[in-house]
C-alpha positions as CSV (number, residue, x, y, z in Angstrom):
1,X,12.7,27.6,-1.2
2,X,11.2,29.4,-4.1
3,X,7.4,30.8,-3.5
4,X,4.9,29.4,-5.8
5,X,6.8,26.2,-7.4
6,X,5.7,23.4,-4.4
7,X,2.6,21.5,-3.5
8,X,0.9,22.3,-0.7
9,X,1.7,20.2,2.3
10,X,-0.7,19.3,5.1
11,X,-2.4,16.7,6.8
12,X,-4.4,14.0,4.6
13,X,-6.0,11.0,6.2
14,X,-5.3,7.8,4.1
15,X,-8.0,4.7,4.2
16,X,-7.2,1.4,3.6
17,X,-10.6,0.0,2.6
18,X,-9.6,-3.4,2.5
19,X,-8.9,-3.8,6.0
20,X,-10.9,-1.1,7.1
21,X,-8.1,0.9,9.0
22,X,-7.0,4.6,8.3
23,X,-4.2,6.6,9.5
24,X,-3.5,10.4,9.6
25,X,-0.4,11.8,8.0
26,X,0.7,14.7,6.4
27,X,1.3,14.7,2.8
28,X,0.9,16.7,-0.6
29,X,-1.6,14.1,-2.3
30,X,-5.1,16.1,-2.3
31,X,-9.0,14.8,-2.4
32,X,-12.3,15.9,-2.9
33,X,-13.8,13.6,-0.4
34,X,-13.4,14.5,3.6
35,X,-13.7,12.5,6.7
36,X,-14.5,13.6,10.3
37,X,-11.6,12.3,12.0
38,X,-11.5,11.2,15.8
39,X,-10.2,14.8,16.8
40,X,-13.5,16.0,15.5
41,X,-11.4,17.9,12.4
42,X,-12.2,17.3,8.9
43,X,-9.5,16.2,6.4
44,X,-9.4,15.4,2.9
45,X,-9.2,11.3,2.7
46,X,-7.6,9.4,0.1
47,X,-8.9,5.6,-0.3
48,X,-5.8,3.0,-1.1
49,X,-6.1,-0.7,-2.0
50,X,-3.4,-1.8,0.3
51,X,-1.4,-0.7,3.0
52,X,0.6,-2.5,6.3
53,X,-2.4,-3.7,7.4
54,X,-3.3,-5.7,4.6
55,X,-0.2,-6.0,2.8
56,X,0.3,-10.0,3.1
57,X,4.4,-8.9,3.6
58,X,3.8,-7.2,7.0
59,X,0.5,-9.6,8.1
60,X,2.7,-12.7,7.8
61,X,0.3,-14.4,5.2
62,X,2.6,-14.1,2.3
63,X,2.7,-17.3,-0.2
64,X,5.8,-19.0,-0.4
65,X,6.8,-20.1,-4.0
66,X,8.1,-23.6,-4.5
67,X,11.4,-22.4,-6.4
68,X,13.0,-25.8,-6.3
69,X,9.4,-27.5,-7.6
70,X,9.7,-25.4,-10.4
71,X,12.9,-26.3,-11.5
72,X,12.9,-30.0,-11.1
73,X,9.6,-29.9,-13.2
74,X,11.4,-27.8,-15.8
75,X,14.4,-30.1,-15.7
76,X,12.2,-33.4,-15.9
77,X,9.9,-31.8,-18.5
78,X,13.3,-30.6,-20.9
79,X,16.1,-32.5,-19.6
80,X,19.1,-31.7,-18.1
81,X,21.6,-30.1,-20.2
82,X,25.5,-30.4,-19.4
């Protein structure tokens, strides 16, 4: 790799302040704000408004569309071509 030309790459602690939950990972995404972590380190944090924890996907709350409601509305409210 050429010198000079990448990001630097270490570890960053990201914080999920919706569910209150943070993880420690390596990455090249930088902050000014720190956070003692639980091996008594300091790392740069980076806040995020959603992650696995609180993603409705992963929890299992996600809202199911009616797909089928929709379309016999639209149908009853334009009529049915064909």
């Amino acid at each position: 790799m050429r010198e000079g030309i990448h990001p630097a790459y270490g570890p960053v602690v990201f914080r999920d302040r919706a569910a209150n939950y943070a993880f420690l990972t390596r990455s090249t995404m930088t902050s000014e704000k720190t956070i003692e972590w639980e091996d008594g380190r300091t790392y740069p944090v980076v806040d995020v408004e959603i992650s696995d924890v609180s993603h409705p996907f992963y929890t299992g709350k996600a809202r199911v569309l009616d797909t089928a409601g929709r379309v016999e509305r639209f149908e009853r409210r334009y009529g049915k071509k064909g």
